[in-house]
ZAGU-536761 format. One record per residue: residue number from 1; x, y, z of N, C-alpha, C in turn. Coordinates in Angstrom, 2 decimals. Example, Ala and Ser with C-alpha at 12.3 -4.5 7.8 and 13.67 -1.06 7.14 Angstrom:
<lummis>
<lummi pos="1" n_x="13.19" n_y="-5.69" n_z="7.80" ca_x="12.30" ca_y="-4.50" ca_z="7.80" c_x="13.20" c_y="-3.30" c_z="7.80"/>
<lummi pos="2" n_x="12.85" n_y="-2.25" n_z="7.08" ca_x="13.67" ca_y="-1.06" ca_z="7.14" c_x="12.90" c_y="0.03" c_z="7.87"/>
</lummis>
This chain:
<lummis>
<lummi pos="1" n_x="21.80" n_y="4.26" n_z="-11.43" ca_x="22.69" ca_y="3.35" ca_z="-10.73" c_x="22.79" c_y="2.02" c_z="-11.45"/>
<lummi pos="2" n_x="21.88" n_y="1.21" n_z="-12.03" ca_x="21.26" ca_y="0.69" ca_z="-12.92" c_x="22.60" c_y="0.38" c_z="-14.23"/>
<lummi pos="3" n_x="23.02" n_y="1.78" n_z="-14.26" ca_x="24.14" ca_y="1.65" ca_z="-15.57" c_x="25.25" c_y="1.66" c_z="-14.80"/>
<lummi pos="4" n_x="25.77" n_y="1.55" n_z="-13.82" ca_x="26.83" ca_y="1.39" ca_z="-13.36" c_x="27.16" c_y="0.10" c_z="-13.17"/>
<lummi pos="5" n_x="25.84" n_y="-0.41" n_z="-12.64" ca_x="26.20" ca_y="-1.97" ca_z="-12.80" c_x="26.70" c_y="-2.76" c_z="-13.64"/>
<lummi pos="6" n_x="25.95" n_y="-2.44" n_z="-14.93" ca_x="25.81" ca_y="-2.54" ca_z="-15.98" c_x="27.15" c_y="-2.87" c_z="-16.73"/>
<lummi pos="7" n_x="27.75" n_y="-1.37" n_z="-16.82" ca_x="28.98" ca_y="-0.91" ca_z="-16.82" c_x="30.05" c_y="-1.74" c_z="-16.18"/>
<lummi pos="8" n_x="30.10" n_y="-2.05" n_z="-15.08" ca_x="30.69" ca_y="-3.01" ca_z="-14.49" c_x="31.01" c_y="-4.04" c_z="-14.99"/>
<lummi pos="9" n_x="30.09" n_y="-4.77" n_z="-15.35" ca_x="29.61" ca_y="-6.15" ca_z="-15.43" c_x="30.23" c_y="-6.04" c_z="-17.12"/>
<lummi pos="10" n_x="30.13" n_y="-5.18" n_z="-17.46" ca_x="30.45" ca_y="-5.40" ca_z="-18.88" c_x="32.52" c_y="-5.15" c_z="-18.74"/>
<lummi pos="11" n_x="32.90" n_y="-4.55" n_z="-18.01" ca_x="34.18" ca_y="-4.19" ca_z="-17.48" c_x="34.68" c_y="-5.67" c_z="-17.10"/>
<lummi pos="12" n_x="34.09" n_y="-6.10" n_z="-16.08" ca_x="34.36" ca_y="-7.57" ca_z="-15.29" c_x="34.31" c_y="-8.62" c_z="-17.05"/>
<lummi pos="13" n_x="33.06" n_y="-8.55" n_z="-17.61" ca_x="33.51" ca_y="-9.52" ca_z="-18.55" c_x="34.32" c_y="-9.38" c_z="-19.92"/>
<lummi pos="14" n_x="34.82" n_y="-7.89" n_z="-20.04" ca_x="36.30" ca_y="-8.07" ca_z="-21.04" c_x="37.08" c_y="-8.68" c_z="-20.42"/>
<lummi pos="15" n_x="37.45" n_y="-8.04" n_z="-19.15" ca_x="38.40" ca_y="-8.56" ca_z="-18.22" c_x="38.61" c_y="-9.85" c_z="-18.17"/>
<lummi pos="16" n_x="37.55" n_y="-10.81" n_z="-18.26" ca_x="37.91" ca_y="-11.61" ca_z="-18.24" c_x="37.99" c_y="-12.35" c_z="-20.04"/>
<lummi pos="17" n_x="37.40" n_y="-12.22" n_z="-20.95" ca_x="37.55" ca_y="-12.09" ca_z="-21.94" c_x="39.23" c_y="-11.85" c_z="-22.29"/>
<lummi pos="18" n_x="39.44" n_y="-10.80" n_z="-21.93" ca_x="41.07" ca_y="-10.81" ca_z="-22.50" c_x="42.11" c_y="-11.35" c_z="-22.09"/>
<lummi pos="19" n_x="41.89" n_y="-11.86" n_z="-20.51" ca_x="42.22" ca_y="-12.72" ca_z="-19.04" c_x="42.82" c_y="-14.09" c_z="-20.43"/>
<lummi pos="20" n_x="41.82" n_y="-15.08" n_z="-20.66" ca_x="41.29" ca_y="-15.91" ca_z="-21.16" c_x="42.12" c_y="-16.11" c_z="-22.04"/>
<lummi pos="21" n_x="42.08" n_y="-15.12" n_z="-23.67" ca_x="43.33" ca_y="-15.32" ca_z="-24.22" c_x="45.01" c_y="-15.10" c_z="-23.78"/>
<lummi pos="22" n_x="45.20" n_y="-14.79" n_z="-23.28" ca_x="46.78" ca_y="-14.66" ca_z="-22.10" c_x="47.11" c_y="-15.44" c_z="-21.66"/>
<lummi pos="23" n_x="45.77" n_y="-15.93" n_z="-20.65" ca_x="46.66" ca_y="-17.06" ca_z="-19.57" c_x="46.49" c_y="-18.30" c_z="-20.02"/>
<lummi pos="24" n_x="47.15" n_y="-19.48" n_z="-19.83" ca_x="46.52" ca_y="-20.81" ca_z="-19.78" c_x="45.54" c_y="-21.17" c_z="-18.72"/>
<lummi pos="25" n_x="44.71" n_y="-22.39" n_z="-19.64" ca_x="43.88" ca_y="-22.89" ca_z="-18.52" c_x="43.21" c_y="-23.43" c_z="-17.45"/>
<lummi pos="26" n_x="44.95" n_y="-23.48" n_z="-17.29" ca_x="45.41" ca_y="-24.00" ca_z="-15.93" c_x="45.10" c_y="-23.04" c_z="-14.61"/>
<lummi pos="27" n_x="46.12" n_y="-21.69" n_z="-15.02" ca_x="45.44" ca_y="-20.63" ca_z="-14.39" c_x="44.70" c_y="-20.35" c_z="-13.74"/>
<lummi pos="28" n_x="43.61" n_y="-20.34" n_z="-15.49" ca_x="42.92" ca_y="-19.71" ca_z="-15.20" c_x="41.48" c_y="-20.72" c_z="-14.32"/>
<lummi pos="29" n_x="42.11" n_y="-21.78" n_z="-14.50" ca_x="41.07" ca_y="-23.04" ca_z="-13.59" c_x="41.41" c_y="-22.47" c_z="-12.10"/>
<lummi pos="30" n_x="42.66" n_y="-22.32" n_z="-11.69" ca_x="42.89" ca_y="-21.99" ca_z="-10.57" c_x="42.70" c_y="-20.81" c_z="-9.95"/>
<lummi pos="31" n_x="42.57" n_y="-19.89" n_z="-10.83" ca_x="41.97" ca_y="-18.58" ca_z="-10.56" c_x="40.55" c_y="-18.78" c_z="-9.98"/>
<lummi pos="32" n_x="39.59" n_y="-19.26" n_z="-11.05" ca_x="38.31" ca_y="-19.51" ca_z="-10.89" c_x="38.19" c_y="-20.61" c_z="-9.25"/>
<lummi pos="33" n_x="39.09" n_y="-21.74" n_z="-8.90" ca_x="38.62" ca_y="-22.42" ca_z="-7.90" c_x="39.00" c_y="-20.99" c_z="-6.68"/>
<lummi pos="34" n_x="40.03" n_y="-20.47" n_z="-6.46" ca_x="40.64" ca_y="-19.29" ca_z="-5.59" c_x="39.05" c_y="-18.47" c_z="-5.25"/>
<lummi pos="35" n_x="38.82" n_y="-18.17" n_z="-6.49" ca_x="37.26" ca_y="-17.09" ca_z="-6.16" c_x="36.29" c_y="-17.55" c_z="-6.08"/>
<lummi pos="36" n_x="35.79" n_y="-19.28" n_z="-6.32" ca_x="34.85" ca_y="-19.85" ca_z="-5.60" c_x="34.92" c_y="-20.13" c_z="-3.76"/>
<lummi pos="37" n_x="36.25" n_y="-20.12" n_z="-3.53" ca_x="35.97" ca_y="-20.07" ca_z="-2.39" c_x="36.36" c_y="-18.39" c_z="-1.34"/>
<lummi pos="38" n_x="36.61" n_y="-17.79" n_z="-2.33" ca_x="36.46" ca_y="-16.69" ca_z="-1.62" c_x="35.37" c_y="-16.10" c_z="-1.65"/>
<lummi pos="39" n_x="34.40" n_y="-16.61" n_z="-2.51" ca_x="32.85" ca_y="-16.34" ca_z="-2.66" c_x="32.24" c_y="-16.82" c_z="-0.92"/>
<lummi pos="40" n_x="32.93" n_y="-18.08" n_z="-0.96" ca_x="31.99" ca_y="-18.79" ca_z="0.50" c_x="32.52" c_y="-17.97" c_z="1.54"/>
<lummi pos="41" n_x="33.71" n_y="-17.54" n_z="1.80" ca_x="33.87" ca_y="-16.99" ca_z="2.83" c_x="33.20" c_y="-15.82" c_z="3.07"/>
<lummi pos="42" n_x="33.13" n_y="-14.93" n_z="2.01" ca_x="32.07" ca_y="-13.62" ca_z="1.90" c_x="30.64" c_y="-13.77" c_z="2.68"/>
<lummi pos="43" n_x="30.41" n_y="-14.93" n_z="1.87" ca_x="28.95" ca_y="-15.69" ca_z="2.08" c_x="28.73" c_y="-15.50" c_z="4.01"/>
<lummi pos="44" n_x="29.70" n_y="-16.62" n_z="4.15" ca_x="29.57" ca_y="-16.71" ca_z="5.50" c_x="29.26" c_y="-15.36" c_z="6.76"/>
<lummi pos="45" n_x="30.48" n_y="-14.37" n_z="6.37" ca_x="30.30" ca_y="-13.49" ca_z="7.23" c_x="29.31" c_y="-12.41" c_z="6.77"/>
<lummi pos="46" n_x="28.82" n_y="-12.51" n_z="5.63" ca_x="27.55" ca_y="-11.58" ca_z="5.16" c_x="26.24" c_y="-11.57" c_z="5.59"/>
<lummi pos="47" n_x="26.18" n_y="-13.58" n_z="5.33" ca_x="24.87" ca_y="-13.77" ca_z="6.27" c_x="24.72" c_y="-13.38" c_z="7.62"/>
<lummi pos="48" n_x="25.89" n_y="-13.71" n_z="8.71" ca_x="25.95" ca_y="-13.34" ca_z="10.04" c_x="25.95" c_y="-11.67" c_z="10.13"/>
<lummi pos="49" n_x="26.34" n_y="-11.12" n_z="9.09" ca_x="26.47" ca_y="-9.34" ca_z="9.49" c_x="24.40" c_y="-9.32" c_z="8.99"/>
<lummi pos="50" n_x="24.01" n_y="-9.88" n_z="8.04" ca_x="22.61" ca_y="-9.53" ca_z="7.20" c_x="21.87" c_y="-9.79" c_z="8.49"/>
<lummi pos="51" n_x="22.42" n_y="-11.32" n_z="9.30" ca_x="21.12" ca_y="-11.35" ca_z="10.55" c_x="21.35" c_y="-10.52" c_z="11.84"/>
<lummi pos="52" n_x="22.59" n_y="-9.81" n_z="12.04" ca_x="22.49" ca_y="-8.60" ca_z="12.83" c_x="23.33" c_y="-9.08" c_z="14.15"/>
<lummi pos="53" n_x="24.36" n_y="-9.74" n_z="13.76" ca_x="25.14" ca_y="-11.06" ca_z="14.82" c_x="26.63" c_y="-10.92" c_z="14.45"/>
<lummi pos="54" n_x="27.29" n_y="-10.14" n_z="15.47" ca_x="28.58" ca_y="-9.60" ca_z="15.95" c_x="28.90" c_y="-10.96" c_z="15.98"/>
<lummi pos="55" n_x="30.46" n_y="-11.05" n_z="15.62" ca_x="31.09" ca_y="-12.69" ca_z="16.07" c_x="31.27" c_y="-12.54" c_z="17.24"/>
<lummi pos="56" n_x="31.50" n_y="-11.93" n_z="18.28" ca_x="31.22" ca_y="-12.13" ca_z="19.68" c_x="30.05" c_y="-12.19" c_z="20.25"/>
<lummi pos="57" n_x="28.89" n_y="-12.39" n_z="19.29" ca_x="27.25" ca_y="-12.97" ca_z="19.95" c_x="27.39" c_y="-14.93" c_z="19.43"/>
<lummi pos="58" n_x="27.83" n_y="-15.27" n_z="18.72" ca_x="27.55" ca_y="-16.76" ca_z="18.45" c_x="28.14" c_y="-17.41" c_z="19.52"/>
<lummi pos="59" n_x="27.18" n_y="-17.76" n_z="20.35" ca_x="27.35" ca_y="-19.01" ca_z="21.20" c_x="28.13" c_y="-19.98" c_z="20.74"/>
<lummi pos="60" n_x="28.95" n_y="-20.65" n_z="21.75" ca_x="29.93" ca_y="-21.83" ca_z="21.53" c_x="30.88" c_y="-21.61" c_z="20.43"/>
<lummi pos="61" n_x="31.11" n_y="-20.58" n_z="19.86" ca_x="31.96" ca_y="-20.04" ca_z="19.33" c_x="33.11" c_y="-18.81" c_z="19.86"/>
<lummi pos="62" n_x="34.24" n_y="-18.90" n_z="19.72" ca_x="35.01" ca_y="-17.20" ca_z="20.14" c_x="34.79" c_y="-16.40" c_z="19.25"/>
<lummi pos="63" n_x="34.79" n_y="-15.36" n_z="19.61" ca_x="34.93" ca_y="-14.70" ca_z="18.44" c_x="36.57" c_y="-14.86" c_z="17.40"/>
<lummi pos="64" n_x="37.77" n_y="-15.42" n_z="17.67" ca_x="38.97" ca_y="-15.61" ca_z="17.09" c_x="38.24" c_y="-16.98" c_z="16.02"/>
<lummi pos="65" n_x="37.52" n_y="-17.11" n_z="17.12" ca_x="37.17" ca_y="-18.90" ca_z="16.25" c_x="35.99" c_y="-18.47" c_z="14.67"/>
<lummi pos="66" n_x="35.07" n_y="-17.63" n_z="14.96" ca_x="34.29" ca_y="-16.67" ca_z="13.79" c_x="35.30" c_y="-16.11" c_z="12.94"/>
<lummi pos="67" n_x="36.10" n_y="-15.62" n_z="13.31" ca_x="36.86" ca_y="-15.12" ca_z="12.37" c_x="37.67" c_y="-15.80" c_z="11.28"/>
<lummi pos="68" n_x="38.41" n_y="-16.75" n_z="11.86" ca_x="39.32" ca_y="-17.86" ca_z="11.64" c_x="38.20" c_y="-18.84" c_z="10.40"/>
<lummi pos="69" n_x="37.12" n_y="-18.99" n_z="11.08" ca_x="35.99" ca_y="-19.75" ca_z="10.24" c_x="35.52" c_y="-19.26" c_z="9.00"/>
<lummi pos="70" n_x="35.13" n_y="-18.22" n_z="8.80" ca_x="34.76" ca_y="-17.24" ca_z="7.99" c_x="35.82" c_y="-16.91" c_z="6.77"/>
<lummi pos="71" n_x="36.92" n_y="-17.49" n_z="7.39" ca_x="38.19" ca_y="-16.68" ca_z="6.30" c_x="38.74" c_y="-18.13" c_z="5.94"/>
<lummi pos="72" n_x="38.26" n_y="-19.34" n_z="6.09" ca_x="39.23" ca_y="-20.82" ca_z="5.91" c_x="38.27" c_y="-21.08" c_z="4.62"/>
<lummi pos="73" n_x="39.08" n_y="-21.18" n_z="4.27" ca_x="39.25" ca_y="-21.78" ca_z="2.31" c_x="38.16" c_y="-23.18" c_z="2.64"/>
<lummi pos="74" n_x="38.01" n_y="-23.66" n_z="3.16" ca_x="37.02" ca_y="-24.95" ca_z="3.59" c_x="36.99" c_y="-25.73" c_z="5.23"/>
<lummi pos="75" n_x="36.10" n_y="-26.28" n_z="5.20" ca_x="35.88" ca_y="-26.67" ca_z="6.56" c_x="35.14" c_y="-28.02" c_z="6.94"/>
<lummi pos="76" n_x="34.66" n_y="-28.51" n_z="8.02" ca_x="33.82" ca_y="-29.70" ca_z="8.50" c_x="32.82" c_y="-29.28" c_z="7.90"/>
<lummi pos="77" n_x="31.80" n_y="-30.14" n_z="7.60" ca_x="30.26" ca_y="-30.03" ca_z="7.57" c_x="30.08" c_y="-30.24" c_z="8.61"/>
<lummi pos="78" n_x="30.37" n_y="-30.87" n_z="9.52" ca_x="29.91" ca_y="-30.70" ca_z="11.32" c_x="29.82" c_y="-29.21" c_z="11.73"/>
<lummi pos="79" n_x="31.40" n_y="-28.54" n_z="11.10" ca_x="31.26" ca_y="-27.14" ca_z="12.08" c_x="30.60" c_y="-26.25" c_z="11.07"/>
<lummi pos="80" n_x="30.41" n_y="-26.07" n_z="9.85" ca_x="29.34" ca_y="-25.34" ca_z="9.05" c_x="28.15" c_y="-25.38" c_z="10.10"/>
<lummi pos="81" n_x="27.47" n_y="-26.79" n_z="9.89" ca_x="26.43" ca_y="-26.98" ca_z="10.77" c_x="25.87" c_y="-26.35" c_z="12.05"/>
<lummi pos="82" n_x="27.00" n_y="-26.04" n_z="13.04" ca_x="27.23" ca_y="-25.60" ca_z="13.92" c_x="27.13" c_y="-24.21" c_z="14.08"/>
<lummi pos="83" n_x="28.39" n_y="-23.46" n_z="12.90" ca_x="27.70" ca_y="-22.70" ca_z="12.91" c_x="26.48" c_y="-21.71" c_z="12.16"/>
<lummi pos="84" n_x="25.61" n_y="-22.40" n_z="11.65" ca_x="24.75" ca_y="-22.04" ca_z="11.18" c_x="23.66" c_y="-22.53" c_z="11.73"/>
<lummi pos="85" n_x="23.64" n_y="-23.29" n_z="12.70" ca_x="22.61" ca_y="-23.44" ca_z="13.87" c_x="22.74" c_y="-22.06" c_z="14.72"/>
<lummi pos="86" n_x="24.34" n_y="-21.65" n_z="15.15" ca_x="24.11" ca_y="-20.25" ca_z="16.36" c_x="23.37" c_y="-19.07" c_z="15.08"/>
<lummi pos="87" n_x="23.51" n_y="-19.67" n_z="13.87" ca_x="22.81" ca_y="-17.81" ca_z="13.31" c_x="21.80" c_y="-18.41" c_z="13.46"/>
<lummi pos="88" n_x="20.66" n_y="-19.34" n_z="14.33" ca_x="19.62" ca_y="-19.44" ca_z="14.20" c_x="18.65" c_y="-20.17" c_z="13.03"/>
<lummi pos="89" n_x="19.38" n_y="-20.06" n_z="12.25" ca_x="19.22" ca_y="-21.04" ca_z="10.82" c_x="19.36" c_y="-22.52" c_z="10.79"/>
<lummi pos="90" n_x="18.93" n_y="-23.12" n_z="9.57" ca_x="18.75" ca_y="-24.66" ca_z="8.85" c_x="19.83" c_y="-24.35" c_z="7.75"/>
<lummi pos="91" n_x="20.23" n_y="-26.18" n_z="7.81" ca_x="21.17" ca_y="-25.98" ca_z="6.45" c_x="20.53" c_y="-27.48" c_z="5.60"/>
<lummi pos="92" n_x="20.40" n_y="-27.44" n_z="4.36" ca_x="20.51" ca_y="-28.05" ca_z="3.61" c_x="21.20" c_y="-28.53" c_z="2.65"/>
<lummi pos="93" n_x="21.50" n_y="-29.49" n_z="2.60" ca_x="22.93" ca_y="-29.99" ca_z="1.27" c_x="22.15" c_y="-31.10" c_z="0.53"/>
<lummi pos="94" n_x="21.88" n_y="-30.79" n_z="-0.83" ca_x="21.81" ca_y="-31.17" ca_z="-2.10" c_x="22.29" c_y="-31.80" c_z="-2.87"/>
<lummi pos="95" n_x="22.24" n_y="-32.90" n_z="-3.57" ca_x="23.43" ca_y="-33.10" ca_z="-4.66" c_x="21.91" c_y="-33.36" c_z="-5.95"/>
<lummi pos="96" n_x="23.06" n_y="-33.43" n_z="-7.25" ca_x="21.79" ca_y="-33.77" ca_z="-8.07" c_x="23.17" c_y="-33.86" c_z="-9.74"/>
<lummi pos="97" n_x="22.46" n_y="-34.81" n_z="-10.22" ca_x="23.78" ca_y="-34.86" ca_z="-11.20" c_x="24.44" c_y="-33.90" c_z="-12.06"/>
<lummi pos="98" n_x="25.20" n_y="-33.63" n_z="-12.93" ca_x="26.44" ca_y="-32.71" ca_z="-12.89" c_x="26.08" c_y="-32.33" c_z="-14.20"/>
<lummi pos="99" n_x="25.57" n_y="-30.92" n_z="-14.41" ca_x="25.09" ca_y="-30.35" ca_z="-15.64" c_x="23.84" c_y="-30.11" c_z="-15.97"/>
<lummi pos="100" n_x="22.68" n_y="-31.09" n_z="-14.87" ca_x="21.44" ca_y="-31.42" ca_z="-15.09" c_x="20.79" c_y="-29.62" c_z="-14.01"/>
<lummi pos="101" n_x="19.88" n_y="-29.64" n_z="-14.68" ca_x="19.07" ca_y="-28.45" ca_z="-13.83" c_x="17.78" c_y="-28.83" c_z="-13.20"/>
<lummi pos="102" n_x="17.44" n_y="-29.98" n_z="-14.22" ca_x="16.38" ca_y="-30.74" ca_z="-13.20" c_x="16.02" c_y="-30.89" c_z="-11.78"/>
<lummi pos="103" n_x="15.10" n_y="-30.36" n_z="-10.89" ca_x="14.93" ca_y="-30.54" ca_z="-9.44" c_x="14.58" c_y="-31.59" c_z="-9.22"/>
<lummi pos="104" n_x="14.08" n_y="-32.59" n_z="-10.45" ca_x="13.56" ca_y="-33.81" ca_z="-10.17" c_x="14.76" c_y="-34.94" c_z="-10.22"/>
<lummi pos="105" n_x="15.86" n_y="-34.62" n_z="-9.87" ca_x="17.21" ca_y="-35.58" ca_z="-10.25" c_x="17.31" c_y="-35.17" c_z="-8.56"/>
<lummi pos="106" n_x="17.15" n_y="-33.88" n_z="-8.03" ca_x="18.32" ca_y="-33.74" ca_z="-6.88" c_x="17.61" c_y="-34.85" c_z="-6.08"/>
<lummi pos="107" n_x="18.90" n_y="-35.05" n_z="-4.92" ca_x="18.67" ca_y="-35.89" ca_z="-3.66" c_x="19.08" c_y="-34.75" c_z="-2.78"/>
<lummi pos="108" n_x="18.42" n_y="-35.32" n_z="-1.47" ca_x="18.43" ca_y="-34.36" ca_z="0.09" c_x="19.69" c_y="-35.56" c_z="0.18"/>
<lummi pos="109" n_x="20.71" n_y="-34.85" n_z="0.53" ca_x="21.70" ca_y="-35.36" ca_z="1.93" c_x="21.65" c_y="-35.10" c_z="3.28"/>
<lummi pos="110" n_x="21.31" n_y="-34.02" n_z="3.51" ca_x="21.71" ca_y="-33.42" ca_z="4.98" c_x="20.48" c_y="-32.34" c_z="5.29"/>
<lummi pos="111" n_x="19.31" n_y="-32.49" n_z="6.13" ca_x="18.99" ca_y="-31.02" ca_z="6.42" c_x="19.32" c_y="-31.01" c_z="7.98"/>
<lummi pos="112" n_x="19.61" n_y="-30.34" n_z="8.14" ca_x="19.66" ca_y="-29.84" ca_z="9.82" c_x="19.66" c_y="-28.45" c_z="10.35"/>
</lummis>
């Protein structure tokens, strides 16, 4: 299974490899911001399916309103917060300067 991944991953990066020479990098900037946030939305409803939480179990939420949340290109940090308090969870937000990998640069903004 191991090589399928593999395989994949090597598929995904011609793809993008040949992507690259074609398009401009305008594009392809906009391509890349499009699938960072379709990354978060994944995120969102993955964690809530991983902790075992139907969008009609999150308190103070509808379920139209889970849905709607889960699929919006961006949102409040109030209602992130919110809802990632009903999955029972903490959130933390980070910043730390731009390129650096250092843990000793980041700052805490937000835990709740």
């Amino acid at each position: 299974m191991k090589k399928q991944n593999n395989n994949s991953n090597e598929k995904y990066k011609d793809f993008f490899e040949e992507s690259e020479k074609t398009l401009s990098q305008e594009r392809i900037d906009r391509a890349k911001q499009k699938a960072k946030k379709t990354i978060q939305q994944i995120r969102l409803g993955e964690l809530r399916k991983q902790l075992g939480i139907k969008q009609t179990e999150l308190k103070d939420f509808t379920q139209s309103n889970v849905s709607r949340l889960e699929s919006r290109p961006d949102m409040k940090i109030s209602t992130l917060i919110d809802y990632i308090h009903n999955l029972g969870m903490e959130i933390e937000i980070k910043v730390r300067p731009t390129g650096k990998s250092s843990k000793k640069e980041e700052v805490l903004l937000l835990k709740g």
